[in-house]
C-alpha positions, 0 to 999 in steps of 0.5 A, a space after each residue: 500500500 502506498 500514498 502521499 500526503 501534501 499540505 497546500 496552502 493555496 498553490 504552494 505545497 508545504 510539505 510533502 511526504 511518501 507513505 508506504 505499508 509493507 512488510 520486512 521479514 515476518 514484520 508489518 511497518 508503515 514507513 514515512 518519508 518527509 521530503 527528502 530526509 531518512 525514512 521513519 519507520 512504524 511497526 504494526 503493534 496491533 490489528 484487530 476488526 479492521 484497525 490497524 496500529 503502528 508504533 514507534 516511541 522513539 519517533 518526535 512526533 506522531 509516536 503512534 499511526 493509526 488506520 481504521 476501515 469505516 466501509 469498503 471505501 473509507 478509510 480514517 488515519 490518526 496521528 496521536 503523540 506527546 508534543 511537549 508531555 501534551 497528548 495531540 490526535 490528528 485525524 484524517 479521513 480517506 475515500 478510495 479514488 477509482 
């Protein structure tokens, strides 16, 4: 699986990055690369009924990924982690293109 995230502020793109989900070896990870800088990787430290979670504590923020399948055809992902010992969720929802 693989997508991209972009953040526009009218025509100016302000951030870019390739998402990728795949697996290493007898591992899931979600692997997230920010413009040009190394990628960060998440491994899948719980599926269940349609979620999915990825971890990585040692990561600045977000420490945690999350996707759910709503419907066949959407799909929500989650950012959550600590920014300063505060709890930050961000939520981002996804219908398939066909």
């Amino acid at each position: 699986m693989e997508g991209r995230g972009i953040l526009m502020a009218g025509n100016d793109t302000l951030f870019k990055e390739l998402l990728r989900i795949e697996k290493i070896g007898n591992y899931w990870v979600y692997i997230a690369i920010a413009g040009n800088s190394i990628p960060v990787l998440f491994a899948l430290s719980d599926s269940l009924n349609g979620k999915w979670l990825f971890e990585n504590k040692e990561h600045d923020f977000p420490q945690q990924i999350e996707y759910e399948l709503i419907k066949h055809d959407f799909l929500t992902a989650r950012t959550i982690g600590l920014i300063n010992g505060k709890l930050i969720v961000d939520e981002y929802a996804m219908k398939k293109q066909n």
